[in-house]
N, C-alpha and C positions, 0 to 999 in steps of 0.2 A: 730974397732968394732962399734964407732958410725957411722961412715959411713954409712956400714950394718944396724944399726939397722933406722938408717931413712930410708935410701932407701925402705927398709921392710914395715917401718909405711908409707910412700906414698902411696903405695896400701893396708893399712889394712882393708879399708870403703869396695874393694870388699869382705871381707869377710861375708860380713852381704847379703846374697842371694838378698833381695828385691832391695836393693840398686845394686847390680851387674848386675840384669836382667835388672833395668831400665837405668845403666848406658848402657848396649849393645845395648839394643830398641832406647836409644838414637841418640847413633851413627851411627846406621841403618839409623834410619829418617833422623839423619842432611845428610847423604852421598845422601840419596832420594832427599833434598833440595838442595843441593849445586847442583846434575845434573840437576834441573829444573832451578835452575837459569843460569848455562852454556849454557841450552838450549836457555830460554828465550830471553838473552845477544848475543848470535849469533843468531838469527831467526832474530831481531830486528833489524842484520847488512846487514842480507838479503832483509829484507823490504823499510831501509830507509841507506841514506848513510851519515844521519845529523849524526852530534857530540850532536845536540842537543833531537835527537828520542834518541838516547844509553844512553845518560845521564839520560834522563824522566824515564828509568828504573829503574836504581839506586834511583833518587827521588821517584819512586811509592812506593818504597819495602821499604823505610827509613822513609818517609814520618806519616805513621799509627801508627809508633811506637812513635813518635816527636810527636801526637794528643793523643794518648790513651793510653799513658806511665802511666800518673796516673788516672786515670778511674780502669786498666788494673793490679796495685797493688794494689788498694784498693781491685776491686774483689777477687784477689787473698788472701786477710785476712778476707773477711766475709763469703765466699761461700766454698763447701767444693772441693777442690783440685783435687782432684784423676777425680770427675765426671765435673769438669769446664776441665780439659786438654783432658778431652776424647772428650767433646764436640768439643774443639779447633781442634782436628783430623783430626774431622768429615769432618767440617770444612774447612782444608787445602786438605783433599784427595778431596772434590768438587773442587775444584779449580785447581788441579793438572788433573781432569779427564775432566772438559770443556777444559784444554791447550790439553791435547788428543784426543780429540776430533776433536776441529778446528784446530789439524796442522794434524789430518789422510783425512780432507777432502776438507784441502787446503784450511781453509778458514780463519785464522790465521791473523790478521792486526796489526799495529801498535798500535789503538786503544785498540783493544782487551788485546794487551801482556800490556798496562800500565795498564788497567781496571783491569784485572785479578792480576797483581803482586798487586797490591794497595791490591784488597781483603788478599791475601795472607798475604801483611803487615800486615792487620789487624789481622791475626790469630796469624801473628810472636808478633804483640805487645803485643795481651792476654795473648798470651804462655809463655814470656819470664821472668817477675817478676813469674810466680806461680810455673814453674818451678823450679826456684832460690829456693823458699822458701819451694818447701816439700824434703828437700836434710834433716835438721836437722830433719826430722820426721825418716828418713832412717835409720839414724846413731847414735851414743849418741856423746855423746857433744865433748872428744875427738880424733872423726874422721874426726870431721866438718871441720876445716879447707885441710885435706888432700883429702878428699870428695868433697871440691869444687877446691881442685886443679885437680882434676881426671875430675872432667865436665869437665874444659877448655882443658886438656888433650884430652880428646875424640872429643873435638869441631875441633881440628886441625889433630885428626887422621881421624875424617871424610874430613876437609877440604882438608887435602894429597889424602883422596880416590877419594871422589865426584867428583872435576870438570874434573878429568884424566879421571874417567871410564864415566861421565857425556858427554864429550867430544867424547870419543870414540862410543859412541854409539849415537851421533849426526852424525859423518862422517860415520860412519859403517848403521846406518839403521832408520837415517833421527832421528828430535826432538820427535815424538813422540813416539817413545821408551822412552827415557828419561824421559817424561811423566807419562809415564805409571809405569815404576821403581820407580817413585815418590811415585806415588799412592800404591802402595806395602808397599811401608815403612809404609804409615802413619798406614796402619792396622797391623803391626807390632808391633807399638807403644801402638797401641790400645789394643791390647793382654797384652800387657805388663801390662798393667793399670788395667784390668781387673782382673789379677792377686793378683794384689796390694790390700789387706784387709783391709784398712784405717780405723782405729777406727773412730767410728761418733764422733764431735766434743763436747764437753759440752756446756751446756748453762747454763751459769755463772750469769744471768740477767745483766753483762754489755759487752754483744758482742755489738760490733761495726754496726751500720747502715751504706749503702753509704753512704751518704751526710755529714753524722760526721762526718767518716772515711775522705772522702776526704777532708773536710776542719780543720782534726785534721795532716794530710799530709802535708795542704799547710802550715800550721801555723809551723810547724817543721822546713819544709826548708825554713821556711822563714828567722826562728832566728837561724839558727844552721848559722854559722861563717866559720868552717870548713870544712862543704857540699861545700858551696858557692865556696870555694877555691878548692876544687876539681871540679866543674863544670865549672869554670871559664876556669882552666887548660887545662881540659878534651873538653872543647869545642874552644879553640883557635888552638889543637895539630889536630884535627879531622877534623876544617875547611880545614884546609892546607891540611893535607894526605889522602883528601879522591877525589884529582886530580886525583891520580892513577887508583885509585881505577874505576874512570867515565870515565877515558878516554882509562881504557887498552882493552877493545874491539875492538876499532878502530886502536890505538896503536899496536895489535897484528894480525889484517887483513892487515891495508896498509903499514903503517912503515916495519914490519916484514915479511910480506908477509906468514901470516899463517891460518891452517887452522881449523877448529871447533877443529880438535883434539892436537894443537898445544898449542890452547887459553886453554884448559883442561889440558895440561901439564903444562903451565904456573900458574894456579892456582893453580894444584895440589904442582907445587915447593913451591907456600908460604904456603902450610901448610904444607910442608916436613918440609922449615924454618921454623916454627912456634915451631913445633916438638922440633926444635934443639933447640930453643932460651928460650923454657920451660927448659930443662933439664938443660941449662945455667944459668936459674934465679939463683937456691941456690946460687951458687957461687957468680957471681955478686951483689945478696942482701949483701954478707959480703963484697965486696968494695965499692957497691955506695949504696947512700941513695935513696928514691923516687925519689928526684929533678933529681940527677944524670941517675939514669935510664933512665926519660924521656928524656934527653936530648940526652942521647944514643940512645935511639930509632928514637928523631927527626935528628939526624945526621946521621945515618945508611938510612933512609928510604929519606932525600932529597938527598942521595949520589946517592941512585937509581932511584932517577926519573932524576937526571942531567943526570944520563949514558944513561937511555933510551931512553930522549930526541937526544940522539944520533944516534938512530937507531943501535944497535950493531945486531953483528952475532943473530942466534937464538941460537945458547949454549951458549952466554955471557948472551942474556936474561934471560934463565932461571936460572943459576947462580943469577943473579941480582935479583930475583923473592926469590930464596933462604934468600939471604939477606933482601928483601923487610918483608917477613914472620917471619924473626928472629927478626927485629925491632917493628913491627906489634905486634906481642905477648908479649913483653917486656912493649912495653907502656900498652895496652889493659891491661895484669895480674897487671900492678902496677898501673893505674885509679882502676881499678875494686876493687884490694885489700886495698885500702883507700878510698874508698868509704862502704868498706863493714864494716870497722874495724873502721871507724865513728858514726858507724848509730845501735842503742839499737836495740833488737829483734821486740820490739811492731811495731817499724814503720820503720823493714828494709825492706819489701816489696815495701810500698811507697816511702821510700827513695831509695832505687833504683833502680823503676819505672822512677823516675827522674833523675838518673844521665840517665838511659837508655832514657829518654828521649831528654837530652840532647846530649848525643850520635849520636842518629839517625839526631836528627834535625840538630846539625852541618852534619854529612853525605848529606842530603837528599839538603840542602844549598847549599853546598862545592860541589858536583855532578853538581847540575842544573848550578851553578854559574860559574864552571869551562867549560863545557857544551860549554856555551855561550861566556866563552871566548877564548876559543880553534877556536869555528866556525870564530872568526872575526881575531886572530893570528895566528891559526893554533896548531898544536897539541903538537911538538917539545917546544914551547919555551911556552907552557900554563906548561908543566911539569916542567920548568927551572924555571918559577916564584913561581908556587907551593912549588917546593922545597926550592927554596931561603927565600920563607917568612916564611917556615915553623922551617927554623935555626933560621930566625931571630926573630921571636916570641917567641922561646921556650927561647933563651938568654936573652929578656927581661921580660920574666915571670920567670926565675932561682930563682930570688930575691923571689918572692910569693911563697915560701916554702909551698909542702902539709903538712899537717898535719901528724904525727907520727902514731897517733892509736891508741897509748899504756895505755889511760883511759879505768877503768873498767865499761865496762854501762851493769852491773848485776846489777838486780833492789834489793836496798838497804833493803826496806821494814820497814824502820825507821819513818815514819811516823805513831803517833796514831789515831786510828779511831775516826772520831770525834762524839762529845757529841752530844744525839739525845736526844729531849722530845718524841720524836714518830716517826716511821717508815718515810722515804721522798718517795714520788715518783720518781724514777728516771729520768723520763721526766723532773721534775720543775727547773726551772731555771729562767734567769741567777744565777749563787750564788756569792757571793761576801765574799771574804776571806780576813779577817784582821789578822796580826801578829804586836804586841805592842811590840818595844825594849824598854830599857834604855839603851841611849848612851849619852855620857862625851861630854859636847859640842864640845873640843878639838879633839874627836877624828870621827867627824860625816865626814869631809872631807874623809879620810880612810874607813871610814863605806861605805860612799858613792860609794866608788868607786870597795869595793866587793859586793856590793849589784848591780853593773852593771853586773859582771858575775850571778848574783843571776837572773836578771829579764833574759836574753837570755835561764835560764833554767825553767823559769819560764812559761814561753810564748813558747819553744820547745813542754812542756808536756802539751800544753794544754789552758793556758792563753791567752783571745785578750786583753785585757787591763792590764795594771801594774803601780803604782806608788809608792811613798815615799812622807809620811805629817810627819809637825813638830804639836807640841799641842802649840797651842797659848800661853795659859798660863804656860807650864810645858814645858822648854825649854829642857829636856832630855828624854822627852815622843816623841819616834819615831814610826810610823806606817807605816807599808808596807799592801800594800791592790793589790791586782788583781781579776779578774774577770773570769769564767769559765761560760760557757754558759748553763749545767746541771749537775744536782747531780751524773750522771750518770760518766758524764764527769769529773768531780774530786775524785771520787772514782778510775776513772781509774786513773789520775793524781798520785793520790798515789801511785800505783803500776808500775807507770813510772820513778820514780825519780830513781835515778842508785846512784849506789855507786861512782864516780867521783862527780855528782851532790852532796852526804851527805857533801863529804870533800869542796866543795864550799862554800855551804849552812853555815861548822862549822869555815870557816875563816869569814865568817860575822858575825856569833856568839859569836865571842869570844871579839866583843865589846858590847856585851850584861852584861851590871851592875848590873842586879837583880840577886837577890838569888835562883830564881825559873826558868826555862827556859820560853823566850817568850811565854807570852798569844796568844793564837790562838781562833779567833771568827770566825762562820759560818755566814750570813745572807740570806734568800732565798727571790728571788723577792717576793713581796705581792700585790695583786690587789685584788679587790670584787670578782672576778671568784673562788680565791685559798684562801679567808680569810679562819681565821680558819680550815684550811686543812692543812694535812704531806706531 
């Protein structure tokens, strides 16, 4: 019976209509995408016979996302959604309709296929945090997590479609069909949106500006500990496996001797695999941990680039491909899913903007790099090193454990509002925030050292400066002071602090000796321009 009832709850997010049309619009569009890039990826083999034109591919299309990762989450938390992805559409069907164009009339260059994929990057990097992030407007809070296991669900049921029927319809009636099938989707998708009745956002007087926005992002991933270890991971695993990924064009024209609709089957197996290797997670989740998983995944996927390097039959390839697909979504679903179960609501756009940024740019690296080293060793034994470094890295990063997840970053809301003589501007700033302990001189070593998890949360939500003073004369009179840059900006502070945060916050606390809980002061900068002013 529990069986049943999860399998159930897997799909229960389709029951919410909006959420279901725009899951199916999705998967339309990515299948639109995936044939445009089979296209692109063979025309490009036709044009040039470098390893290093096939790779610039993969670099243009990786590349934009690696640049405007975070640009590209912040928009997506201050503008409104529904009308930013419709624009991105728009957007991607131009680009889809110039590659129609210049291959109906023959005039298609290599130049051209990296110019155009780049633009397209760029729609892929706007698109891809804003989409992440209007899934919990879709669903209520209990379908969330089975809701974004259905996107990735759909991402590899278009991946199994696209490049097969992308491909077929290259060998059947040339790339610009493919093109054009592109183009279709995206107004598809466009429909879909248009559907979509998004209530208008409120204006709370502390929405978010770019320029905050993104440097309240940087300052997150600066101090968050546990991003860092997922990005480190996430970009060691991606350098290594995204040989395959640059080299299997040429890989499956000369090695294999195949053709446009060959290389399309071949894709299409790693999202059959991908398929398989979703349905596999439960299970696997209850015997390996993160760590484990990845290293399952980097062991499965250097297995198949050694075989391929081999040159096998073409049904061991795609076999191979199967497997390649199953390790692929295995690692992908557990970066993705500790990266997301890190990162609080307020800045999980931005934050992962940035691991997607780190994503792509290992990709868009690991492509060009591999590229270039294929051209000077040859294709065979670029795949053999690929895979060999990619065991060997993943075993000596085992040790750098991802993080679990299992902190609650629901915003606490324990903070009280602070004491005003008169209304602040929300512009004014910087403000400077004092908090007065009393601590036991004996016990200030210990104080010290939760007051270090105190400042990384400190400086996450919002803080660029932070320290700890003793009072000269009053050896048990201790002060924590930091710095926030507007009134605006620590109001939101407030409502950023998460409930993991409170229980942090109360182990430092509880060497607090007074009878009354720590004095908290405000201070707001003062100059002649703001004397005497709120």
């Amino acid at each position: 019976m529990a069986t049943q009832h999860s399998a159930s709850g897997s799909f229960a997010p389709l029951r919410h209509s909006m959420f279901a049309l725009l899951w199916v619009a999705a998967i339309l569009g990515n299948v639109g995408s995936f044939m445009r890039d089979v296209a692109s990826s063979w025309m490009v083999t036709e044009l040039s016979a470098s390893p290093t034109a096939v790779a610039l591919i993969q670099t243009a299309a990786a590349l934009p996302v690696f640049l405007l990762a975070i640009p590209a989450g912040v928009l997506s938390d201050i503008l409104d959604r529904r009308r930013f992805l419709i624009a991105v559409q728009v957007l991607l069907a131009a680009v889809s309709g110039t590659l129609l164009v210049l291959a109906k009339t023959n005039a298609l260059t290599v130049e051209y296929l990296v110019a155009l994929t780049f633009v397209g990057g760029i729609g892929a990097a706007l698109m891809g945090p804003t989409w992440q992030a209007i899934v919990p407007e879709l669903v209520p809070r209990e379908d969330l997590k089975n809701a974004v296991a259905l996107n990735s669900l759909g991402i590899n049921i278009s991946r199994a479609i696209g490049p097969a029927l992308g491909g077929l319809l290259v060998a059947s009636f040339g790339a610009s069909m493919a093109y054009g099938a592109d183009v279709t989707s995206y107004f598809v998708v466009i429909v879909a949106l248009l559907l979509w009745k998004r209530p208008p956002a409120t204006n709370t007087g502390l929405n978010e500006h770019f320029f905050g926005a993104f440097r309240a992002g940087l300052r997150y991933a600066r101090s968050s500990s546990e991003l860092h270890v997922v990005l480190l991971r996430a970009a060691v695993f991606f350098v290594f496996a995204s040989s395959v990924w640059a080299l299997l064009p040429l890989l499956t024209r000369g090695m294999l001797g195949g053709t446009a609709g060959f290389y399309g089957v071949m894709l299409g197996a790693v999202g059959a695999g991908a398929i398989l290797g979703a349905l596999l997670l439960p299970k696997l989740r209850q015997r390996l941990s993160a760590d484990g998983l990845v290293l399952l995944s980097s062991v499965l996927s250097a297995g198949v680039m050694a075989a391929l390097s081999t040159a096998p039959a073409q049904w061991m390839a795609v076999l191979l491909m199967l497997i390649l697909g199953c390790g692929w979504i295995i690692a992908l679903t557990t970066f993705n899913g500790v990266a997301q179960a890190v990162l609080p609501n307020w800045v999980r756009g931005r934050g992962l903007a940035i691991y997607l940024m780190v994503f792509n740019g290992a990709m868009a690296a690991g492509s060009l790099g591999w590229g270039l080293f294929a051209q000077q060793v040859g294709i065979p034994l670029a795949l053999l090193v690929g895979g060999v470094g990619l065991v060997v890295a993943s075993l000596l990063l085992h040790r750098v454990k991802l993080p679990t997840g299992e902190a609650d970053l629901q915003s606490s809301n324990h903070w009280p509002e602070p004491l005003l003589t008169a209304p602040v501007a929300h512009d004014r700033g910087p403000v400077l925030i004092q908090i007065e302990y009393r601590v036991l001189r004996q016990d200030i070593p210990a104080f010290l050292d939760a007051m270090q998890h105190v400042e990384r949360e400190r400086r996450r939500d919002g803080a660029y400066a932070w320290g700890v003073a003793e009072h000269t004369g009053q050896a048990e009179r201790v002060i924590e002071w930091f710095l926030v840059e507007s009134w605006a900006e620590h109001l939101r502070q407030h409502q950023r602090v998460s409930k993991a945060d409170a229980d942090m916050q109360a182990e430092a606390l509880r060497f607090h000796q007074g009878p009354e809980r720590p004095q908290v002061h405000h201070f707001l900068a003062l100059s002649r321009g703001n004397a005497g002013q709120a």
